[in-house]
C-alpha positions, 0 to 999 in steps of 0.5 A: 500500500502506497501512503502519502506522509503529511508532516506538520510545521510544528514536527518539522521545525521543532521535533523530526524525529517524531516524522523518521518514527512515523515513517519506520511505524508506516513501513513496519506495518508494511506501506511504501511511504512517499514524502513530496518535500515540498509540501508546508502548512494545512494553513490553519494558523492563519484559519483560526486567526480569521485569516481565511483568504489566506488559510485558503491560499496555503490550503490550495498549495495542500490540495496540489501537494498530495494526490487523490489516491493514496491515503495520506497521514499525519502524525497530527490529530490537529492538522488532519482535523483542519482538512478534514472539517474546516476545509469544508468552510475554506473550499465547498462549490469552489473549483477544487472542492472534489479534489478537496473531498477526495483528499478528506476522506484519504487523510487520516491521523496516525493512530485511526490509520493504524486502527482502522484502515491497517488493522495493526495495533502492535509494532513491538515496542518496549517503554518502562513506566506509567502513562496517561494519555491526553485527548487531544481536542482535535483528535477527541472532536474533529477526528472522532479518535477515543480508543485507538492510541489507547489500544496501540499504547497498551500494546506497548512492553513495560508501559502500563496506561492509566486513566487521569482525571479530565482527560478530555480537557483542553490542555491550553494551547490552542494555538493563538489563544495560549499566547492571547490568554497566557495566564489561562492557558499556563493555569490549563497546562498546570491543571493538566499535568497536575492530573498526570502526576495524580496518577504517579505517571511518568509519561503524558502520551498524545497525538499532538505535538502542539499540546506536548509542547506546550505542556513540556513548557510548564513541565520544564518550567517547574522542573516536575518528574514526568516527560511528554512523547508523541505516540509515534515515539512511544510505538517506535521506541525500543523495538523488539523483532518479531 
């Protein structure tokens, strides 16, 4: 199966090794990974801050990027949300708006292409600890994903996942509004992490780098004992053979 690679901004610049880990976990589960490097943004920084001519012109580059007959994925619940529900508002009845629908129901997030396209939950993975995950707002709303990366982290040797209050909360980020609302969003990331070190856990496990980033920012700042991983580095960590 061939499989179009999306690697979002905030991936690319700050954390490559979540996209090398993505593609290793594509390849194991047998997929032939095709990355266009001239691929950049889904163009939802601007779309959510009301930029929408703008968020239309970088979300027709999207379109002219990846074909519509791969499946295309993204380690980012964040990203694959945006195209599959906000490109609604940016491109229906516009000349590209089949191309737009074909592209919608071919993307997916990492852990629902693994679930339910694949049909794979193990890749052999090894992590000692305890942990939480968070539901991301993107993937918990936009991308209808609950129980898939649960299913994949609790396949994973040595790692026992444990439920932490308000996991469905919003962590803060948010993107612009963490940084128009900093007093509310650095009281949303504490709440968050206070949940997890409720639970003793040592690692908070999410779809989305943006929120880890954001809650690795308090974490760091208060230099408390537990460590954020994407899911892709948590299924590509310590692989066993098998």
């Amino acid at each position: 199966m061939k499989v179009e690679l999306f690697i979002p901004c905030f991936i690319d610049q700050l954390y490559p090794q979540t996209a090398f880990n993505t593609v290793k976990i594509l390849e194991k589960a047998g997929c032939e990974v095709i990355y266009n490097a001239k691929q950049t943004c889904c163009g939802q920084p601007a779309y959510n801050a009301g930029y929408w001519e703008e968020a239309k012109e970088v979300g027709a580059k999207f379109l002219n990027d990846f074909s519509t007959q791969n499946y295309i994925v993204s380690p980012s619940a964040s990203c694959v949300g945006m195209v599959k529900s906000s490109y609604n508002d940016l491109f229906t009845n516009s000349m590209v708006h089949n191309t737009c629908r074909s592209i919608q129901a071919n993307i997916f997030e990492l852990s629902d292409f693994l679930i339910n396209v694949l049909k794979k939950d193990y890749f052999g993975a090894e992590l000692e600890g305890k942990a939480v995950y968070h539901d991301s707002c993107s993937a918990l709303r936009e991308c209808k994903i609950k129980n898939e990366p649960r299913q994949l982290i609790e396949k994973v040797h040595g790692l026992e996942l444990v439920e932490m209050a308000e996991t469905e909360t919003c962590c803060g980020f948010g993107g612009t509004f963490a940084v128009k609302f900093d007093s509310i969003s650095s009281a949303m990331a504490e709440q968050k992490v206070n949940h997890a070190l409720a639970q003793d856990a040592d690692f908070i496990i999410s779809t989305d780098i943006s929120c880890l980033l954001h809650l690795d920012g308090y974490i760091k700042k208060k230099n408390l004992p537990i460590k954020t991983m994407h899911l892709a580095d948590v299924l590509a960590n310590g692989w066993l053979e098998f």
